[in-house]
C-alpha positions as CSV (number, residue, x, y, z in Angstrom):
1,X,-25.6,8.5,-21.2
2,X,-26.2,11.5,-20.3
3,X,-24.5,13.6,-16.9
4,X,-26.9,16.6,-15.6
5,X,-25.3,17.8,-12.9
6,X,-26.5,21.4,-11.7
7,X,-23.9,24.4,-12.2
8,X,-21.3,21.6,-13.3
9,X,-20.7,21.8,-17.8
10,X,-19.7,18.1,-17.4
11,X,-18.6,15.1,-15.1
12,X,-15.1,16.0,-15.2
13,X,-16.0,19.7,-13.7
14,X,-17.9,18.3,-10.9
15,X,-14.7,15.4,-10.2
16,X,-12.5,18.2,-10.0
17,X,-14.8,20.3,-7.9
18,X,-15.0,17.5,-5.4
19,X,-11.6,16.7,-5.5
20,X,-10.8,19.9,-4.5
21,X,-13.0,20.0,-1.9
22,X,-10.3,17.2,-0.3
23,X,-7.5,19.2,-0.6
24,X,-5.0,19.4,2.3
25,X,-2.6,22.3,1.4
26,X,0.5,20.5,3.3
27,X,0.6,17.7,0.9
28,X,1.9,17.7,-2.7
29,X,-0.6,15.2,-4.9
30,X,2.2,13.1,-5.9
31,X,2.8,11.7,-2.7
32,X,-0.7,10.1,-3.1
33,X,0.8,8.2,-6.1
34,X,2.8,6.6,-3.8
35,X,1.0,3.0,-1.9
36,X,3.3,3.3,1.0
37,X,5.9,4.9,3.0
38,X,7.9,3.8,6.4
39,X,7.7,6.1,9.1
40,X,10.6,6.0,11.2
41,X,10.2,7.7,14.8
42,X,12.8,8.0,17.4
43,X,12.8,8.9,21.2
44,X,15.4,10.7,23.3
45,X,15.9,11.3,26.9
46,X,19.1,13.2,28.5
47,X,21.6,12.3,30.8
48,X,21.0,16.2,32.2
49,X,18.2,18.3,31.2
50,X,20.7,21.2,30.5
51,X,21.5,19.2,27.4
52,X,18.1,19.0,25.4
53,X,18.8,22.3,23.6
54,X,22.3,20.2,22.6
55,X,21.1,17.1,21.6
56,X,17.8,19.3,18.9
57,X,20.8,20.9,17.4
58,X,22.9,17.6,17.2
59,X,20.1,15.4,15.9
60,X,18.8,19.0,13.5
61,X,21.8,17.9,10.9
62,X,19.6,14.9,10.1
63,X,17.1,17.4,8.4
64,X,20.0,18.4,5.6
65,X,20.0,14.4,4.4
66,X,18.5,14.2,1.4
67,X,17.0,10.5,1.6
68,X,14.0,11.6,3.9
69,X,10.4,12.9,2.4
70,X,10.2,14.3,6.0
71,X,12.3,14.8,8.7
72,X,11.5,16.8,11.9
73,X,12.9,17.0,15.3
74,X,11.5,18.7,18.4
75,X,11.2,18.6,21.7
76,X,8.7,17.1,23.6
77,X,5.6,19.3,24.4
78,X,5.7,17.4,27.9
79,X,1.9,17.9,28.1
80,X,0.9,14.3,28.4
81,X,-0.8,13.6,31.7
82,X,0.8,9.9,32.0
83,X,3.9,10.6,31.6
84,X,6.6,12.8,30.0
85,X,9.9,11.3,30.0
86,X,10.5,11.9,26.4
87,X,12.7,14.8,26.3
88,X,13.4,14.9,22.2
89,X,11.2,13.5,19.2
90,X,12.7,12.8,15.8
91,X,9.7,11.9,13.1
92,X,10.5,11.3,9.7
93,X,9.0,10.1,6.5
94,X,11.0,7.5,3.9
95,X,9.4,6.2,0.7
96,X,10.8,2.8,0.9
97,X,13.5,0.8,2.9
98,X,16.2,1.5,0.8
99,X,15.9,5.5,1.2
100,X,15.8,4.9,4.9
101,X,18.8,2.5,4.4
102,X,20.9,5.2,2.6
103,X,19.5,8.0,5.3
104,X,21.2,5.9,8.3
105,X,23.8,5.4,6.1
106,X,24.7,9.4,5.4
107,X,27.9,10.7,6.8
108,X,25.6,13.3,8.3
109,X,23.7,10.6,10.3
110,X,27.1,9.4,12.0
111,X,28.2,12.9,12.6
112,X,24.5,13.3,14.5
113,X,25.0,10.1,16.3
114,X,28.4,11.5,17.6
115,X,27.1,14.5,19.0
116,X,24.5,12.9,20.6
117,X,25.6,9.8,22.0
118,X,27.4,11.4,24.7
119,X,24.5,13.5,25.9
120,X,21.7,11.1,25.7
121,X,20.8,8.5,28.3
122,X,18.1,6.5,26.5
123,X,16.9,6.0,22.4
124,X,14.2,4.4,21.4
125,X,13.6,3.7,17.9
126,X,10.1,2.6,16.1
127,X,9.4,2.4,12.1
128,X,6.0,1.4,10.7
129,X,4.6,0.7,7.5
130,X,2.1,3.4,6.5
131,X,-0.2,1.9,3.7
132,X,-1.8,4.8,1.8
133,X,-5.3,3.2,1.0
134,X,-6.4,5.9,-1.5
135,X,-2.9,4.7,-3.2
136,X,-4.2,2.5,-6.0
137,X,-6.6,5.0,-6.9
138,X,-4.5,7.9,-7.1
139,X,-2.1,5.0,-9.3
140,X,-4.9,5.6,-11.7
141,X,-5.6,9.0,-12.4
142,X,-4.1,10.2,-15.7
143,X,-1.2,12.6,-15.0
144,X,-3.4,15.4,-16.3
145,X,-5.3,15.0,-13.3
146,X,-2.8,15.4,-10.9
147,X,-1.2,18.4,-12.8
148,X,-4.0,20.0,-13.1
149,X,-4.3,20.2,-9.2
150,X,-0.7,21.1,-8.9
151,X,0.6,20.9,-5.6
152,X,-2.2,21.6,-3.9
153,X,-2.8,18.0,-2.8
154,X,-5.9,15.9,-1.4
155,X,-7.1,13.8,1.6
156,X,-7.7,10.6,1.9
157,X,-9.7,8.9,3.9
């Protein structure tokens, strides 16, 4: 069979070329190996507003635990027009339930949670499986494929 494929010397230029043409330059390629991941999302409020500056730096440790893929805390924007009761957002990223497991389990989580505790009036806590449907596909691509695009990274729908 033969490919003719205008400006492109072969199949494998054009995949790459439209590959590319994906990319997302926050995203390494490798986590598109990966099928799944748990997102893990926590809400604060504060007993007294003073203390929101306190409670980002308590919960900030959380980010030097090595378990997560991603871990961020910030405050809330407060922008929403419903409602903004939210006062502090912690968002992170776990490949499976047993690197979430050992995060909670860090000495540097306890040390956040007694820092916090004290200042905070409510938590709420969410985690969700995040299925990454482009997983089995990326499961497939030889290594070379993925090297070749070094970290560069690529969306999926």
């Amino acid at each position: 069979m033969q490919w003719h494929l205008s400006g492109y010397p072969s199949l494998a230029d054009f995949a790459m070329r439209l590959l590319s043409l994906w990319a997302k330059s926050n995203r390494n390629a490798s986590d598109y190996r990966r099928s799944s991941m748990i997102r893990h999302i926590v809400f604060f409020t504060a007993k007294d507003k003073a203390h929101v500056d306190k409670i980002v730096d308590g919960l900030s440790v959380l980010a030097k635990i090595p378990h997560a893929r991603r871990l961020e805390v910030a405050r809330n924007r407060n922008s929403d027009r419903l409602g903004n009761e939210i006062d502090v957002i912690v968002y992170g990223e776990f490949d499976d339930e047993v690197e979430l497991e050992a995060y909670k389990a860090h000495e540097l989580y306890q040390e956040s949670i007694r820092q916090v505790r004290p200042l905070r009036e409510l938590r709420l806590a969410a985690e969700l499986q995040h299925v990454n449907r482009c997983g089995a596909i990326w499961q497939a691509l030889p290594a070379g494929v993925i090297n070749l695009v070094g970290t560069r990274g690529f969306w999926c729908p």
